[in-house]
N, CA, C and O atoms as CSV, one atom per row, in Angstrom:
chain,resi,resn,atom,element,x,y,z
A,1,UNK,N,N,-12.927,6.181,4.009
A,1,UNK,CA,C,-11.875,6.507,4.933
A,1,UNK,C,C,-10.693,7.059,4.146
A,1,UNK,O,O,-10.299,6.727,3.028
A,2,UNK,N,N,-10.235,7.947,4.958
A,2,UNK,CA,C,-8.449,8.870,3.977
A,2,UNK,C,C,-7.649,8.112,4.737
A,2,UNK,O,O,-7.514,7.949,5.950
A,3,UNK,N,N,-7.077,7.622,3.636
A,3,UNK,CA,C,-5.645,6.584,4.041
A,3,UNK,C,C,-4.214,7.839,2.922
A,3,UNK,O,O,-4.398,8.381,1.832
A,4,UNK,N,N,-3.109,7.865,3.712
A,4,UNK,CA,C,-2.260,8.354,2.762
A,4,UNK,C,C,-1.708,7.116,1.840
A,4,UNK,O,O,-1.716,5.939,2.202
A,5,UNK,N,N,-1.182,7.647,0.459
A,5,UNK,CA,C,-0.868,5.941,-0.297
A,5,UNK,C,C,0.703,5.519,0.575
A,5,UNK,O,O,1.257,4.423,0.651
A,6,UNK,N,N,0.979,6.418,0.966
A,6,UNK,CA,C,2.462,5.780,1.952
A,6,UNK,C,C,1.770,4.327,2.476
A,6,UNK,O,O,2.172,3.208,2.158
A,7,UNK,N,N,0.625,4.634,3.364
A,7,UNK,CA,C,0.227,3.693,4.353
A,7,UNK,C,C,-0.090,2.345,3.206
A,7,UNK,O,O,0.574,1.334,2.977
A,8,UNK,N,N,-1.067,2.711,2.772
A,8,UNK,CA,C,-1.483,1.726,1.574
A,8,UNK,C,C,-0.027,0.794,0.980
A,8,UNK,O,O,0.119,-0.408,1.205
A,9,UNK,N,N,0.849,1.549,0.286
A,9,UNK,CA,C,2.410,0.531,0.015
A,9,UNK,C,C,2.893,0.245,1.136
A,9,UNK,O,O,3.981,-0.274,0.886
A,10,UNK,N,N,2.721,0.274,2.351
A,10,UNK,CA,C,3.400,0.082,3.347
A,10,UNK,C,C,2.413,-1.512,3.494
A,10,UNK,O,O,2.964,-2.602,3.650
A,11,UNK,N,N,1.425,-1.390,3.434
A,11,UNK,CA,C,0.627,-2.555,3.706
A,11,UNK,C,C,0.665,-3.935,2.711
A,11,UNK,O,O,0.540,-5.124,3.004
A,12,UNK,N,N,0.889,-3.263,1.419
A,12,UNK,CA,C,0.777,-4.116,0.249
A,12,UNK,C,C,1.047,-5.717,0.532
A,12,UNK,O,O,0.142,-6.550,0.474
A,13,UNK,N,N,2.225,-5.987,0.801
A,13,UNK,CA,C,3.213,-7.357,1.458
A,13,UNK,C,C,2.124,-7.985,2.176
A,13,UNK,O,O,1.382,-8.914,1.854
A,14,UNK,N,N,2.189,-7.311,3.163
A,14,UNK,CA,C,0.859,-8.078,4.523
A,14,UNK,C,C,-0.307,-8.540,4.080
A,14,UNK,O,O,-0.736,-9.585,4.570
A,15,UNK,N,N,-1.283,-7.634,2.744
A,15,UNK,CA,C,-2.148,-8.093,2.284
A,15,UNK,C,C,-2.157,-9.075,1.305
A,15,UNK,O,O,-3.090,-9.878,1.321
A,16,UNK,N,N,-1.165,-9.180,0.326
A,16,UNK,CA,C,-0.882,-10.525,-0.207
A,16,UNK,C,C,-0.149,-11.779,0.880
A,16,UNK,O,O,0.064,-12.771,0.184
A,17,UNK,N,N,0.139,-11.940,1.843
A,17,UNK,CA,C,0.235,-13.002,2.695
A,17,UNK,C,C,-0.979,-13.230,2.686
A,17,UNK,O,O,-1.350,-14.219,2.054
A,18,UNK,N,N,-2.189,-12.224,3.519
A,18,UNK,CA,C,-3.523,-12.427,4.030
A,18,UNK,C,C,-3.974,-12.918,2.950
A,18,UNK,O,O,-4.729,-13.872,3.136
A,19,UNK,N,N,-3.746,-12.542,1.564
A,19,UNK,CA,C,-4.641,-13.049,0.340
A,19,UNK,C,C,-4.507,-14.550,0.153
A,19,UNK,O,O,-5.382,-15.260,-0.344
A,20,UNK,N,N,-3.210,-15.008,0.643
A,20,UNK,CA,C,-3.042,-16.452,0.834
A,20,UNK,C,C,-3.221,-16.735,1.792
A,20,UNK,O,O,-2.245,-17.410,2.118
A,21,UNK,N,N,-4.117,-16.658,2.852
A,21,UNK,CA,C,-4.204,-17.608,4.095
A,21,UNK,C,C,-5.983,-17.691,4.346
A,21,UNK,O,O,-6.781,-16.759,4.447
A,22,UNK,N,N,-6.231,-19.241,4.399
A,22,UNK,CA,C,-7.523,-19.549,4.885
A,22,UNK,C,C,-7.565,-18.956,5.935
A,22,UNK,O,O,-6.559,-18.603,6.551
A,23,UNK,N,N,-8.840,-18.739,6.330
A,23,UNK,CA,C,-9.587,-18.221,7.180
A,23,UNK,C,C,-10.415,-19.133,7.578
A,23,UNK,O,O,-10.572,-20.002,6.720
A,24,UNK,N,N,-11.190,-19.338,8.818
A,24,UNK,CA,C,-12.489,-20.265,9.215
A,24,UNK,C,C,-13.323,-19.681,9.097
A,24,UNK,O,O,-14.293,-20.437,9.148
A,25,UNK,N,N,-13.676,-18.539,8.929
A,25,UNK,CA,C,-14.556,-17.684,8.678
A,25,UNK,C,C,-14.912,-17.248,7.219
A,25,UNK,O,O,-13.793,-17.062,6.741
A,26,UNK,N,N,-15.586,-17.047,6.488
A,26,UNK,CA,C,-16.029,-16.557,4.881
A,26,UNK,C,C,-15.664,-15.296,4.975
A,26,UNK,O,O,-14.990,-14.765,4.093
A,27,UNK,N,N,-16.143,-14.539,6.272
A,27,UNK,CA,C,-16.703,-12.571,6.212
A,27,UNK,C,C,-15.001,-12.326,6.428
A,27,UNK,O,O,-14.594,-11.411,5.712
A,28,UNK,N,N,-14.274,-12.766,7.008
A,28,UNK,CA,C,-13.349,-12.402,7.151
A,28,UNK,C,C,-12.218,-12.579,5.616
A,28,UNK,O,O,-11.353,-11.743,5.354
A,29,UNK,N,N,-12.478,-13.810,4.778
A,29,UNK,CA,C,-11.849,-14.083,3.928
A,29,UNK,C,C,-12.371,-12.940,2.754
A,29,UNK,O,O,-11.667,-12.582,1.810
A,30,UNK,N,N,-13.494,-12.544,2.973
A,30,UNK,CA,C,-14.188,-11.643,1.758
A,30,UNK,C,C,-13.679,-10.631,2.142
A,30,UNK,O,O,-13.186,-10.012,1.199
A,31,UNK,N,N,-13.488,-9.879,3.624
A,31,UNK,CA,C,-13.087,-8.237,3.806
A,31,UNK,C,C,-11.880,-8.140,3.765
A,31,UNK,O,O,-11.338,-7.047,3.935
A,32,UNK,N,N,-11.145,-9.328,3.517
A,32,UNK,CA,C,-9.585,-8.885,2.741
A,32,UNK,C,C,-9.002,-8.793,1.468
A,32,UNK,O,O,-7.941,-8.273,1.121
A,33,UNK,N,N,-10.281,-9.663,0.522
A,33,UNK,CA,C,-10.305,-9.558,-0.754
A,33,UNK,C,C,-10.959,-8.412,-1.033
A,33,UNK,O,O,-10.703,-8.061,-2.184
A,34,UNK,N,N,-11.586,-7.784,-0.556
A,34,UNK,CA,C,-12.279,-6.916,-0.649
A,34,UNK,C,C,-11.633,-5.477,-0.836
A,34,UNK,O,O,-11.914,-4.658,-1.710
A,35,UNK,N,N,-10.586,-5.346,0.318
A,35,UNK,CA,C,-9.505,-3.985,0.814
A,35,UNK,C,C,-8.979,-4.632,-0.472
A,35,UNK,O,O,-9.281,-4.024,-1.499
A,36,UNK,N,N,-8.195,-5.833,-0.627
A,36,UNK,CA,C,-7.296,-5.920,-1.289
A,36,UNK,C,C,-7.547,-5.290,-2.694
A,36,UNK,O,O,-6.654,-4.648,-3.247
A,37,UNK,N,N,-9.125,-5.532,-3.433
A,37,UNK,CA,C,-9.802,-4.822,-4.861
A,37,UNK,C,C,-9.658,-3.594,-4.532
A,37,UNK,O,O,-9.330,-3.083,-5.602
A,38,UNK,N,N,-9.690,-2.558,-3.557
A,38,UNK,CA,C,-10.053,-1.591,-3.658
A,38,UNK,C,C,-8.687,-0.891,-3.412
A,38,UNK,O,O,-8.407,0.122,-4.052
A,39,UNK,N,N,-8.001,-1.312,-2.674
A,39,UNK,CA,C,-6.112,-0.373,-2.785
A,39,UNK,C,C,-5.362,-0.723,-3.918
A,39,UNK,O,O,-4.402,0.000,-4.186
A,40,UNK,N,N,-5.638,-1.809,-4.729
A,40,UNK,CA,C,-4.772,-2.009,-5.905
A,40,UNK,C,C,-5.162,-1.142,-7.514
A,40,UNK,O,O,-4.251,-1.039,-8.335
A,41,UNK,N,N,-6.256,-0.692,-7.766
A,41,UNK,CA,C,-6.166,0.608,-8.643
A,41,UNK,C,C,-5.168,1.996,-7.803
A,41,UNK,O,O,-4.357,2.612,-8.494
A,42,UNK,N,N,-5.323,2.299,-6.540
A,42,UNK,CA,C,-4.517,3.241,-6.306
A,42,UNK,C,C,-2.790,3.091,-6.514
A,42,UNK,O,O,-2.073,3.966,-6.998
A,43,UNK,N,N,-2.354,1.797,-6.033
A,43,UNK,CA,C,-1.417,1.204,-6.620
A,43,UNK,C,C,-0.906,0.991,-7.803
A,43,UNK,O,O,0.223,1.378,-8.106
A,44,UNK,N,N,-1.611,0.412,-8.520
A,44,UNK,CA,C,-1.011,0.951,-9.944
A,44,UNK,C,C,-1.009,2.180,-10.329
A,44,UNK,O,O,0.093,2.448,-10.807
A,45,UNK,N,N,-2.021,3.429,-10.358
A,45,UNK,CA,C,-2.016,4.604,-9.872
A,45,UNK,C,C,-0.789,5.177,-10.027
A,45,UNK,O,O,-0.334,5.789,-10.993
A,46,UNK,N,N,-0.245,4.881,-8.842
A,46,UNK,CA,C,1.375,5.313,-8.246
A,46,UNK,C,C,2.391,4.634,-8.926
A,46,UNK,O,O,3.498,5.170,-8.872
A,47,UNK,N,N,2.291,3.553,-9.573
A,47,UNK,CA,C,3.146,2.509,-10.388
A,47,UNK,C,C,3.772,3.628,-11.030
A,47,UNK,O,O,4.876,4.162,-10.915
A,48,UNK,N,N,2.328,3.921,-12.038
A,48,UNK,CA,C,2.713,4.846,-13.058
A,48,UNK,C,C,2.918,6.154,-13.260
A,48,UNK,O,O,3.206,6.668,-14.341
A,49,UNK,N,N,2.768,6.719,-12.199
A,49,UNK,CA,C,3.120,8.190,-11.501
A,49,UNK,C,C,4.748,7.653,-11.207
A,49,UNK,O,O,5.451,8.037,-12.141
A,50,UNK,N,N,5.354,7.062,-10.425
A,50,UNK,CA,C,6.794,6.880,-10.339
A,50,UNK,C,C,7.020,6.417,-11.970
A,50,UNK,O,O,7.030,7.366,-12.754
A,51,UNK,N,N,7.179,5.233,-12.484
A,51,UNK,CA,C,7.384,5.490,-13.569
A,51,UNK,C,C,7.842,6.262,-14.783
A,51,UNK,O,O,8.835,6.246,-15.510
A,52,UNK,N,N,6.262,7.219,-14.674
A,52,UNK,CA,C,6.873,8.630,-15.024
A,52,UNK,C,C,7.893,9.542,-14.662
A,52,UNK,O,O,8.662,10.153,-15.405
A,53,UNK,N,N,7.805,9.557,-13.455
A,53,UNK,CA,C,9.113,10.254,-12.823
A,53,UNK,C,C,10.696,9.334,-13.395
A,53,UNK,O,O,11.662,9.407,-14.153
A,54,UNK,N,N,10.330,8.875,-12.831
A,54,UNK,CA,C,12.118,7.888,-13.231
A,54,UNK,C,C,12.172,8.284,-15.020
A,54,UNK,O,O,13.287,8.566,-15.460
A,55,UNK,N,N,11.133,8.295,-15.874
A,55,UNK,CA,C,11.260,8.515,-17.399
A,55,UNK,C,C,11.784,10.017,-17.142
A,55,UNK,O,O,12.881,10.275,-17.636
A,56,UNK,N,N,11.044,11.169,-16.336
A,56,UNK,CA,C,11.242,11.965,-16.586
A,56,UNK,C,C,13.222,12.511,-16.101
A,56,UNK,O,O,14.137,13.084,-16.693
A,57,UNK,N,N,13.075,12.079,-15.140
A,57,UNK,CA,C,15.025,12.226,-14.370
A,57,UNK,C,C,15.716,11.028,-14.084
A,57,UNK,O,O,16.853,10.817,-13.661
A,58,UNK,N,N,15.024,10.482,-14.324
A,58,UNK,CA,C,16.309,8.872,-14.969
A,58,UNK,C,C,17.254,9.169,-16.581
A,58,UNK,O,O,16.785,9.701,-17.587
A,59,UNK,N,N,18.422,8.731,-16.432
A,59,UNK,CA,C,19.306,8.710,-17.629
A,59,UNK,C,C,19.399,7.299,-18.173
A,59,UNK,O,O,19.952,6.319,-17.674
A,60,UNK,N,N,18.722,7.422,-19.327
A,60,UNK,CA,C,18.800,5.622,-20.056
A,60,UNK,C,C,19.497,5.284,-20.225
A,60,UNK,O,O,20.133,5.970,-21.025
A,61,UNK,N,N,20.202,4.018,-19.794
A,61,UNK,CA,C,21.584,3.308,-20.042
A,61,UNK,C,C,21.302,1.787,-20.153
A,61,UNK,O,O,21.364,1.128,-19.115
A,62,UNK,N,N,20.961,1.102,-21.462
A,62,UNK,CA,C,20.529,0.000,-21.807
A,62,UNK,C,C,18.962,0.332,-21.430
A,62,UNK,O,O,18.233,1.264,-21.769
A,63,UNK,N,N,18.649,-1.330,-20.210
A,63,UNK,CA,C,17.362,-1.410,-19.945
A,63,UNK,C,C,17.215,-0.581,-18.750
A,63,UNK,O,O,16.025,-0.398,-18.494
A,64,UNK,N,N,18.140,0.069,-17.806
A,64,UNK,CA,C,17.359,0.669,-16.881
A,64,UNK,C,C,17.348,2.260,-16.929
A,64,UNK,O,O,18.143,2.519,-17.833
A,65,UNK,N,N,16.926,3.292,-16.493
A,65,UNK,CA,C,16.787,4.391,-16.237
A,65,UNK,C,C,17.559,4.969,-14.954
A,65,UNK,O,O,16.750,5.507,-14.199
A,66,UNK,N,N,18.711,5.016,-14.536
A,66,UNK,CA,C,18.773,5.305,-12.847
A,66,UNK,C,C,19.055,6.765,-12.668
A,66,UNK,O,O,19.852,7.449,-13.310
A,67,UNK,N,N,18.476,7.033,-11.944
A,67,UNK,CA,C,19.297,8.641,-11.612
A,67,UNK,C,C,19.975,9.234,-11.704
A,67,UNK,O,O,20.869,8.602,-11.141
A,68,UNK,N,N,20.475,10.260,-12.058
A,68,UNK,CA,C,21.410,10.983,-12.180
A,68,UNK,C,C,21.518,11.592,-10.508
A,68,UNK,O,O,20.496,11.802,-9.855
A,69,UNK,N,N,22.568,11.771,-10.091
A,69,UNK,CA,C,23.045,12.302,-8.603
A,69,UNK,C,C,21.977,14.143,-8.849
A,69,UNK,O,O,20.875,14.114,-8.301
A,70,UNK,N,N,22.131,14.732,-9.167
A,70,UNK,CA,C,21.816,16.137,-9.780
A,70,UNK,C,C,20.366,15.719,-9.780
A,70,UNK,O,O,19.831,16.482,-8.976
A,71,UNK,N,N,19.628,15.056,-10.177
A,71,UNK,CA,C,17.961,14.483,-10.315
A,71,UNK,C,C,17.271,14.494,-8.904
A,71,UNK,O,O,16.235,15.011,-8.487
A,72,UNK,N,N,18.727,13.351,-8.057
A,72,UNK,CA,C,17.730,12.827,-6.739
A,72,UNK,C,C,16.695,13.276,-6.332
A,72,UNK,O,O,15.519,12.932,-6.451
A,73,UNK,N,N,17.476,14.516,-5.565
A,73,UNK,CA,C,16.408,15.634,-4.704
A,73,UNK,C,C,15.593,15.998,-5.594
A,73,UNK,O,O,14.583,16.078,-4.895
A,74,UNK,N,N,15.307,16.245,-6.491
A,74,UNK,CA,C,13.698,16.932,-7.136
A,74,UNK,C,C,13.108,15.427,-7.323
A,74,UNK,O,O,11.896,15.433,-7.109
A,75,UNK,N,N,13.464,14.513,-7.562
A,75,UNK,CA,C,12.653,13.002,-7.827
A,75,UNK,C,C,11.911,12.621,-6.463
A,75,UNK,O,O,10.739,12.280,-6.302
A,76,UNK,N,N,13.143,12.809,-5.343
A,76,UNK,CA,C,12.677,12.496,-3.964
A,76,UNK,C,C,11.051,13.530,-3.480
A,76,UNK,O,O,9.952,13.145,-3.081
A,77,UNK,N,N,11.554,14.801,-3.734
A,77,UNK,CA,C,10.649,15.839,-3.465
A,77,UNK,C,C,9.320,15.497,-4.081
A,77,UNK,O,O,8.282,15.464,-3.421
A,78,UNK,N,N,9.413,15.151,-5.838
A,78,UNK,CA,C,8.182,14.918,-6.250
A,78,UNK,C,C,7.353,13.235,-5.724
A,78,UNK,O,O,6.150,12.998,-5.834
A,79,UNK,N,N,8.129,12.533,-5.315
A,79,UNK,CA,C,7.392,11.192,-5.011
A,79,UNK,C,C,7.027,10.990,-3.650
A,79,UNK,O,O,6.165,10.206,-3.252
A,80,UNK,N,N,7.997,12.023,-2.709
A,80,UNK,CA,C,7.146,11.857,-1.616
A,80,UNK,C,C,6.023,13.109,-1.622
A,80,UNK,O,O,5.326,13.141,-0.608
A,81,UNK,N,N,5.864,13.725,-2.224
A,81,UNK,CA,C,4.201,14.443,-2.305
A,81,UNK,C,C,3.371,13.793,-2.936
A,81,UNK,O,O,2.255,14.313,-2.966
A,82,UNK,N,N,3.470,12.957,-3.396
A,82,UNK,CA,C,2.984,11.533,-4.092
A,82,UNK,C,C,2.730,10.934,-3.223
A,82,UNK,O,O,1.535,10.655,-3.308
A,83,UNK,N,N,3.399,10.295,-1.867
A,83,UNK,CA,C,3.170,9.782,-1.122
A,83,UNK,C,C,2.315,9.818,0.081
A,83,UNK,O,O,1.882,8.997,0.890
A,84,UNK,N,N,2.245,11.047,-0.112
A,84,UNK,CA,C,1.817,12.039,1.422
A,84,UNK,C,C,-0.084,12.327,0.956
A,84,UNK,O,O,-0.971,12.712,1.719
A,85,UNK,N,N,-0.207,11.959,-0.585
A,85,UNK,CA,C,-1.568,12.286,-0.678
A,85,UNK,C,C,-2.451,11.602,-0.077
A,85,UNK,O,O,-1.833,10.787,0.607
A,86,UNK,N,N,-4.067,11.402,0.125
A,86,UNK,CA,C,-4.542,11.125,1.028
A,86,UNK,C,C,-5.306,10.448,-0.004
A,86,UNK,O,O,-5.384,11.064,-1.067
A,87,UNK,N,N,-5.942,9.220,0.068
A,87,UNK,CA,C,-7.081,8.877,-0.811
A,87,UNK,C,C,-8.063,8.128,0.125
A,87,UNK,O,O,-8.068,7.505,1.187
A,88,UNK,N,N,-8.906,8.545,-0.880
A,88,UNK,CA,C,-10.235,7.995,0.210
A,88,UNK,C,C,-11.050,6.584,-0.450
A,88,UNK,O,O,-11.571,6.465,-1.559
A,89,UNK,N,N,-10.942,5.550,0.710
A,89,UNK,CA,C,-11.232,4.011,0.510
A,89,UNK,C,C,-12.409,3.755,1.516
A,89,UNK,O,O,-12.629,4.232,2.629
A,90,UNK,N,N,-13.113,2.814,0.728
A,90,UNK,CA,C,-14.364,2.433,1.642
A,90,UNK,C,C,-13.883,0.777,2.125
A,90,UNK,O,O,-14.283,-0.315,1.719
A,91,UNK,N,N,-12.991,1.096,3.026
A,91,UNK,CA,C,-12.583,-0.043,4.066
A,91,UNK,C,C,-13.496,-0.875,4.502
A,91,UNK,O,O,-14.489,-0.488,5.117
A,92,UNK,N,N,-13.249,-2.129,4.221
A,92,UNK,CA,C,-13.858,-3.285,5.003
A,92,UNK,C,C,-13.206,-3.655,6.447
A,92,UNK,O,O,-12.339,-4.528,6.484
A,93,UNK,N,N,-13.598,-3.029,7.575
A,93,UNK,CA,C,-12.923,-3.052,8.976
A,93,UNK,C,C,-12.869,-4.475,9.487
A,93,UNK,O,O,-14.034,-4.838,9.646
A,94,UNK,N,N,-12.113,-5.338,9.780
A,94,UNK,CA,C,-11.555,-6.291,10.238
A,94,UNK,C,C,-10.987,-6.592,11.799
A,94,UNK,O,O,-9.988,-5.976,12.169
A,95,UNK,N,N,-11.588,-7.472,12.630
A,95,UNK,CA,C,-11.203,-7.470,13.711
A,95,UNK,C,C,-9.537,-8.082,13.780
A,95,UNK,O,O,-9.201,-8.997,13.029
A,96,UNK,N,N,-8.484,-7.411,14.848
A,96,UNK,CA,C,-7.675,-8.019,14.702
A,96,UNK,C,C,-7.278,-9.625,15.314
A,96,UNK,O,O,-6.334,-10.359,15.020
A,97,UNK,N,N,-8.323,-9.804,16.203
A,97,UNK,CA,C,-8.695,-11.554,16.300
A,97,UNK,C,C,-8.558,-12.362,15.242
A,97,UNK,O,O,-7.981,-13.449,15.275
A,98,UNK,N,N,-9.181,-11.766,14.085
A,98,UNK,CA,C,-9.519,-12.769,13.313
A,98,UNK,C,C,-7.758,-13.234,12.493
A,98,UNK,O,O,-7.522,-14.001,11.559
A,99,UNK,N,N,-7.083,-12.627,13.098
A,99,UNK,CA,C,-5.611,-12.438,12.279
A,99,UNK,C,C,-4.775,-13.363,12.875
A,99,UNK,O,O,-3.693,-12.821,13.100
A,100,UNK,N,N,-4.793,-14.509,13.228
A,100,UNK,CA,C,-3.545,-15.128,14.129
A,100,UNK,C,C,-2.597,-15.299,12.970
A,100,UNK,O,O,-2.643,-15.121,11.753
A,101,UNK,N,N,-1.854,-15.652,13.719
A,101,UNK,CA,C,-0.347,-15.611,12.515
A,101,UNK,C,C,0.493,-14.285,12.126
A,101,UNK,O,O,1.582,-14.187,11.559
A,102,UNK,N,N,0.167,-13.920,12.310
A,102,UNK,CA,C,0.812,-12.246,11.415
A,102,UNK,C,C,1.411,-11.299,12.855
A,102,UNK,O,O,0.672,-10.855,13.734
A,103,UNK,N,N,2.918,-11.147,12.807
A,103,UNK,CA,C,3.204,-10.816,13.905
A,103,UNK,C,C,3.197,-9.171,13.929
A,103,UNK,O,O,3.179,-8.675,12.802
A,104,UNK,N,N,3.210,-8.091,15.213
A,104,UNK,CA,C,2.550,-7.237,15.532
A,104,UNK,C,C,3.385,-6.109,14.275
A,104,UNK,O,O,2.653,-5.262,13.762
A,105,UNK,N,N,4.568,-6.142,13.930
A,105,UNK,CA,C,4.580,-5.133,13.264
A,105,UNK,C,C,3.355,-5.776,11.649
A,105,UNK,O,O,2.392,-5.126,11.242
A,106,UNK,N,N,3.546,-6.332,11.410
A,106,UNK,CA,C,2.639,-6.872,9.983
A,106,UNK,C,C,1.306,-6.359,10.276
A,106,UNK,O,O,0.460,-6.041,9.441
A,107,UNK,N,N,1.158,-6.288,12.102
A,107,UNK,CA,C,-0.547,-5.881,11.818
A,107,UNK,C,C,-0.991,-4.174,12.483
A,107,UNK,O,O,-2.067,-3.599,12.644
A,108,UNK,N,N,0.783,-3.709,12.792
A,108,UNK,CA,C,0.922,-2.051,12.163
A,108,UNK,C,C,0.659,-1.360,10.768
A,108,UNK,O,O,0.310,-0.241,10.394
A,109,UNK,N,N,1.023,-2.670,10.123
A,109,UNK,CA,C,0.867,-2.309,8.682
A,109,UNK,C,C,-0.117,-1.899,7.729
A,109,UNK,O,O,-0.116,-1.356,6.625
A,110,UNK,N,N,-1.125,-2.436,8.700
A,110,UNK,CA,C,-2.745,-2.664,7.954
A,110,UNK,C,C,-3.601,-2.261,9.269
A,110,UNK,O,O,-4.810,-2.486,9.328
A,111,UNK,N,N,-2.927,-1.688,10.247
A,111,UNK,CA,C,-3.783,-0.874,11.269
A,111,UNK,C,C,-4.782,0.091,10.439
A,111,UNK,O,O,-5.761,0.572,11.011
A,112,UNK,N,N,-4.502,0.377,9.012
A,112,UNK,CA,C,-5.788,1.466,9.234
A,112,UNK,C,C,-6.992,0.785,8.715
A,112,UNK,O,O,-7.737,1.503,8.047
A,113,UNK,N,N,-7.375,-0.560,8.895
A,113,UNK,CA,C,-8.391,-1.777,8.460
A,113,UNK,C,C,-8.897,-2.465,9.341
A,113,UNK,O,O,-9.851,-3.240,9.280
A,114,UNK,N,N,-7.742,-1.957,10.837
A,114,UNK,CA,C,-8.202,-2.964,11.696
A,114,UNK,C,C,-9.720,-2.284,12.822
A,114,UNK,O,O,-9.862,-1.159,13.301
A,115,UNK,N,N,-10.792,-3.729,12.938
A,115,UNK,CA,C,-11.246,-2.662,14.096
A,115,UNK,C,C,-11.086,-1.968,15.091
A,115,UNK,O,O,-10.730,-2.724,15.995
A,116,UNK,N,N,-11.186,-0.340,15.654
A,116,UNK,CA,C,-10.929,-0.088,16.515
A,116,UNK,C,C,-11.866,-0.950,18.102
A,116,UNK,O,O,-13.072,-1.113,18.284
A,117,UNK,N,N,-10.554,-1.365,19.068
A,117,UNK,CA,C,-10.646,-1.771,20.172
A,117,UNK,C,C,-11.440,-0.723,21.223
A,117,UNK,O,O,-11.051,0.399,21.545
A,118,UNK,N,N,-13.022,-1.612,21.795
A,118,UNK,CA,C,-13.883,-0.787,22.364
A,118,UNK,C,C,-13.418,-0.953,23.706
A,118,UNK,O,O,-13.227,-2.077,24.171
A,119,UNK,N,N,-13.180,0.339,24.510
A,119,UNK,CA,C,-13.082,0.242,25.960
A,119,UNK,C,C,-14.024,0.297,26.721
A,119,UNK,O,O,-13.842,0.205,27.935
């Protein structure tokens, strides 16, 4: 499945809650460990793609790097085309039943995992 990595960091949070919460179910506890192995190489990925960027138009001052005003816009420009790319994940689809607890924006977050609802 093409997920953009926007969606993927947008989810990150929600899936470490889920990584801490029993389940009564096994299949359900495995297809979140599961998403969770497979979006975190793309994640670091991007770690180090921003990273780079901030090395490249960040001004060093001690330990941090921050922007220069004059940088922003080309930093902004290059990380959200960074963001906007599409990568392709072999999703473990998850009913959203199996989710109590997690209120509706948290399970916007990770809509692109959830099963689609049959009419």
């Amino acid at each position: 499945m093409k997920i953009k990595l926007l969606d993927i960091l947008n989810s990150k949070e929600v899936l470490i809650k889920l990584g801490d919460t029993s389940f009564s179910d096994g299949l359900t506890s495995y297809k979140i460990a599961r998403n969770i192995k497979k979006i975190n190489p793309e994640i670091e990925t991007f770690e180090v793609a921003k990273k780079n960027l901030i090395q490249k138009y960040g001004k060093k001052e001690g330990d941090t790097e921050p922007l220069p005003q004059n940088s922003i816009d080309e930093f902004n420009m290059q990380i959200n085309e960074i963001l906007a790319q599409e990568v392709d994940i072999d999703v473990s689809f998850i009913s959203p039943e199996k989710l109590s607890g997690i209120s509706p924006f948290q399970l916007m977050a990770i809509d692109w995992m959830l099963e689609a609802e049959q009419v």
